[in-house]
C-alpha positions as CSV (number, residue, x, y, z in Angstrom):
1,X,-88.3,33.3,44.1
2,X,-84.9,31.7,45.6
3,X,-85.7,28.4,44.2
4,X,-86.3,30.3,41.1
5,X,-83.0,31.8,41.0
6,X,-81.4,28.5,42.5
7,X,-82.5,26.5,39.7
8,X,-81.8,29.1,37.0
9,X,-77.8,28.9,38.1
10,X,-77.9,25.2,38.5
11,X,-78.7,24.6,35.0
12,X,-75.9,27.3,34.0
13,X,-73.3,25.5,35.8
14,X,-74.4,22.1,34.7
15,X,-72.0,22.4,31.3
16,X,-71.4,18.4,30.5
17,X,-67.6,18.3,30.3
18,X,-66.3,15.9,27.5
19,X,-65.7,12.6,28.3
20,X,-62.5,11.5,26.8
21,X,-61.9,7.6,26.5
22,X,-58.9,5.5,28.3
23,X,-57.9,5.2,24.9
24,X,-57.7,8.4,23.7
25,X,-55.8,9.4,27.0
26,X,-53.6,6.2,26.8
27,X,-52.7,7.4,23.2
28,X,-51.3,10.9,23.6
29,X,-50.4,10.2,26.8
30,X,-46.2,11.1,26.7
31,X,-45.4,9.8,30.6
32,X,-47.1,6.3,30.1
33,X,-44.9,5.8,26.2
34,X,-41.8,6.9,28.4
35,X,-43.0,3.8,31.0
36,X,-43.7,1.7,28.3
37,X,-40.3,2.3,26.3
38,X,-38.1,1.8,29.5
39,X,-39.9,-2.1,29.7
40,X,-39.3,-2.6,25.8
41,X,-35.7,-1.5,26.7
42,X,-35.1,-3.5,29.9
43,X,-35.6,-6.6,27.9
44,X,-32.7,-6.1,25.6
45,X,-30.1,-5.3,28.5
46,X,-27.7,-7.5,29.6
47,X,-28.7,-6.9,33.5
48,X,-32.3,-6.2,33.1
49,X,-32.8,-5.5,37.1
50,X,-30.1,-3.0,37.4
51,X,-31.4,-0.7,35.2
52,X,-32.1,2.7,36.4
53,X,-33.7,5.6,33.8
54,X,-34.3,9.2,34.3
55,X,-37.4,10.9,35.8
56,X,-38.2,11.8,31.7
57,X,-36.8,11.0,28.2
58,X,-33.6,13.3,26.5
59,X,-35.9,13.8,24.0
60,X,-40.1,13.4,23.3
61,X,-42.3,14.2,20.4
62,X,-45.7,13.2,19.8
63,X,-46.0,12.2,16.4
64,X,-49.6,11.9,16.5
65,X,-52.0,8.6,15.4
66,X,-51.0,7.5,19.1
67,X,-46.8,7.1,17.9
68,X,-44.4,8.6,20.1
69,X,-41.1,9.3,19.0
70,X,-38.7,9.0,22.2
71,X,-34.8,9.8,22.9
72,X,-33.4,8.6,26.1
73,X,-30.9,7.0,28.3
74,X,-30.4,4.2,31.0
75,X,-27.5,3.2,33.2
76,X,-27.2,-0.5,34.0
77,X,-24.8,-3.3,34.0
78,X,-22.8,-4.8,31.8
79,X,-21.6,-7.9,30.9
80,X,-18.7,-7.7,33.3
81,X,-20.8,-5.6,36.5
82,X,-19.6,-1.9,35.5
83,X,-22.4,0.6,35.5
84,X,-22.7,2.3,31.7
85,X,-24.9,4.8,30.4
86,X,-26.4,3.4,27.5
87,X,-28.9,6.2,25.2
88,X,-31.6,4.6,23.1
89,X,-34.3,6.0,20.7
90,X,-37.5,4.2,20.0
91,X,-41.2,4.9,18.4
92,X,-43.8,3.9,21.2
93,X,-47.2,3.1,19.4
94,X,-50.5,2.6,21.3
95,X,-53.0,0.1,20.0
96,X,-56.0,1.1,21.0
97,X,-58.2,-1.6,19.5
98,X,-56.3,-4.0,21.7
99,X,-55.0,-1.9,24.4
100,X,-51.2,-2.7,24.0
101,X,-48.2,-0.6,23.1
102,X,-45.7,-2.0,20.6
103,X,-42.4,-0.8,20.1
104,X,-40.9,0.3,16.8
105,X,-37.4,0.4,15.6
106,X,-35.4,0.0,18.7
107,X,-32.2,1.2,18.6
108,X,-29.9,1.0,21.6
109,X,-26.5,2.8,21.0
């Protein structure tokens, strides 16, 4: 009888839970387009290695189709060593058939 009863809640709490893909994670995922923007930014500064972003964008949206629509800001050095703060806005897209992210319209201000 105690197997019986055993068994009968084993097979209750053996709900499968959804498996969601990398991709599908990778693609709504706002933390890893902030990551990714911060790169596509760095390589348009004038001193890549000093620059230093916030813990999270000014601004996020999730456009959805795996596009992310991101407001934010970094402080690095100029041309002449000074420290400036320096806001950008960029469109993070994920690829998923080729596991990349691609940045669109870049605008550093």
């Amino acid at each position: 009888m105690i197997m019986l009863v055993i068994g009968a809640m084993k097979s209750c709490s053996d709900d499968p839970k959804p498996t969601v893909s990398r991709a599908d994670r990778m693609c709504t995922d706002e933390g890893y387009a902030w990551v990714m923007s911060n790169n596509f930014v760095k390589r348009a500064l004038k001193a890549p290695s000093t620059a230093k972003f916030p813990y999270k964008p000014d601004a996020y949206s999730y456009l959805g189709d795996c596009r992310h629509s991101i407001v934010g800001s970094v402080d690095s050095q100029n041309s002449f060593g000074a420290m400036i703060r320096t806001t950008f806005s960029v469109t993070m897209v994920y690829q998923k058939h080729d596991n990349k992210w691609r940045a669109e319209n870049l605008v550093i201000h």
